[in-house]
N, C-alpha and C positions, 0 to 999 in steps of 0.2 A: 504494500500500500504506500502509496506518497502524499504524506502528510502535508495538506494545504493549514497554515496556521490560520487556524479561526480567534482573532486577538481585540476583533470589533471595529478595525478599522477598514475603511474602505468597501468596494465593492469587489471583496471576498472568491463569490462565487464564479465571477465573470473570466480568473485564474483559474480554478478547478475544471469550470467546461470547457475552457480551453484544454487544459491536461488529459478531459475525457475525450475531446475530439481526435486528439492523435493516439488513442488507444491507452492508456496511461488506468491505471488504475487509481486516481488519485479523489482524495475524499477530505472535505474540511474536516480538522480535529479541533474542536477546543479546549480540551482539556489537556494538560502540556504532560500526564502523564501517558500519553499514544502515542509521543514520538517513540517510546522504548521499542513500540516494534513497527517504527515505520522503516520501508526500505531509501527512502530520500524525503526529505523537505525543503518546502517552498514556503517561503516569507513573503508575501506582497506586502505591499505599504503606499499607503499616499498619504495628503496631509502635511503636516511638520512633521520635523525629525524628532524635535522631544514628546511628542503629544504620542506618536509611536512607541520611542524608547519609556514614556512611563507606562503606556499599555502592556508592554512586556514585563516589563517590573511587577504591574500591579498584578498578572493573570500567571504569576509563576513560571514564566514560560523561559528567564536567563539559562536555569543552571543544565533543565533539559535537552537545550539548544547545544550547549558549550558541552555536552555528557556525547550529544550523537554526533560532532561535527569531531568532537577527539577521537570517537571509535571508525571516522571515516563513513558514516553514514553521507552520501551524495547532498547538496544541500545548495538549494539556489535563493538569491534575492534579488526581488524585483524594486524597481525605480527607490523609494524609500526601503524600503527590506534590504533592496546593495547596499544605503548607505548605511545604516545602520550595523553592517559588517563590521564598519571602522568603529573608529573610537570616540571621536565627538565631530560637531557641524558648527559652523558658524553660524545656522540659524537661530540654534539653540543651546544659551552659552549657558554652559552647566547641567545639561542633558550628557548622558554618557551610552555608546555606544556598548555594541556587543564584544567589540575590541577583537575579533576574530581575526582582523587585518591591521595590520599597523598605518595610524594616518588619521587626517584630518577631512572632513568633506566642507568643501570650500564654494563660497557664494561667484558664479560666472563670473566672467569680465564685466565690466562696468559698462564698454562698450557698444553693449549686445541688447536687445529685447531681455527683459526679464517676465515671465518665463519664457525658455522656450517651448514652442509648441508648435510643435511640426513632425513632419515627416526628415529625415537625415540620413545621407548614407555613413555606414559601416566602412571604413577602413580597421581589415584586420590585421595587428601587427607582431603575433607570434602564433606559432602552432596551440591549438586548443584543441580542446574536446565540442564543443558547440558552434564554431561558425567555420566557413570552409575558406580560405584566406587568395580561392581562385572564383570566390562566388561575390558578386555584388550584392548586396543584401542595404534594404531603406526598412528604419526601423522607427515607431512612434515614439517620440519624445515629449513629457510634459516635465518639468522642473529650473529649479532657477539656481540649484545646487546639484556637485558634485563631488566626488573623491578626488583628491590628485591624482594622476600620473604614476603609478609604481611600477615596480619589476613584476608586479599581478596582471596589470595592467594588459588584454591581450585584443583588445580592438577600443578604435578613438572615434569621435566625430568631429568636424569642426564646425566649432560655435564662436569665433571670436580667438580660435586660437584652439589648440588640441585637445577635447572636453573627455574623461573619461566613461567609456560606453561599455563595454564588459571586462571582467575579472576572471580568472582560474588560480585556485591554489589547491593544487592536488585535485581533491574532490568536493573544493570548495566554490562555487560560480555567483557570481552577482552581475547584475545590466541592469542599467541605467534605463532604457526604456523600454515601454510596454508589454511584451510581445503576444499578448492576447489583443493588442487593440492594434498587433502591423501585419496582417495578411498573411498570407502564404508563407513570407519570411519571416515572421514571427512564430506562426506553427512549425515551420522547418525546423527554427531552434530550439525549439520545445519538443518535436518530437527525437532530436540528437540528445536530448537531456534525457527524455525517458530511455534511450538505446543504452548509454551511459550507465544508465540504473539497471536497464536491466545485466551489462557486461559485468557488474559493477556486483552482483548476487553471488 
């Protein structure tokens, strides 16, 4: 089973039937004691970062999270869910992070439209497990904050300058945007995440 966290925020489901459409066995859990036997989870998130990061404090859900992501259980976060991978946001100063990834998630250029919201292609910049780095792939974007730039870092977009778009550590994955709200290429990467889970058994 892969565990959609049911944490209160956002629209929840709209990631799960996505995960059911590319054949995914995947089922909201809200109570943080079903990750013990989920085979992978999934963090969506919208909102702020701290309004998030206290929903997970307050629904129990830290230590289950940091118990299956050490055992290598497969484990994806979406737009707010990647950032909250890291450690803290400059949205929300004194919110703390899942601290899974070392770093900061940082407010765009100043430059730029805040938020963005659009459609963006994917430049992918190291081998991974989820995007194909010979594939063009346009992925839905809504936010006005990101991660920097790390050695995690394995696909960018440009927003004002190189925005961070997805992550891998190990069997750890987070992006930045949608991919229940990008089409065909967003299910693409969704169902390489389930293939992953299932190699992954």
């Amino acid at each position: 089973m892969i565990a959609v966290i049911d944490y209160g925020i956002g629209n929840l489901r709209s990631a799960e039937k996505a995960m059911q459409h590319v054949g995914a066995a995947a089922s909201l859990v809200s109570d943080p004691s079903e990750l013990a036997e989920a085979t992978a989870i999934v963090l969506p998130g919208v909102g702020s970062f701290g309004r998030c990061a206290d929903a997970l404090t307050s629904g129990g859900w830290r230590s289950p999270i940091a118990d299956a992501v050490a055992a290598g259980v497969p484990f994806l976060g979406i737009c707010v869910g990647f950032q909250l991978l890291y450690e803290a946001s400059e949205e929300s100063p004194g919110a703390v992070g899942l601290g899974l990834l070392e770093g900061q998630v940082r407010r765009l250029p100043g430059h730029v439209k805040h938020p963005q919201i659009q459609w963006n292609r994917l430049e992918v910049t190291a081998d991974n497990d989820l995007l194909d780095r010979n594939v063009e792939s346009w992925m839905y974007f809504v936010h006005s904050y990101a991660p920097e730039v790390g050695d995690e870092t394995v696909a960018v977009c440009d927003y004002g300058g190189p925005v961070a778009a997805a992550v891998q550590a190990e069997s750890l994955f987070g992006v930045q945007f949608h991919p229940e709200k990008s089409g065909e290429d967003g299910l693409a990467l969704l169902r390489r995440f389930t293939e992953y889970v299932e190699g992954a058994r």
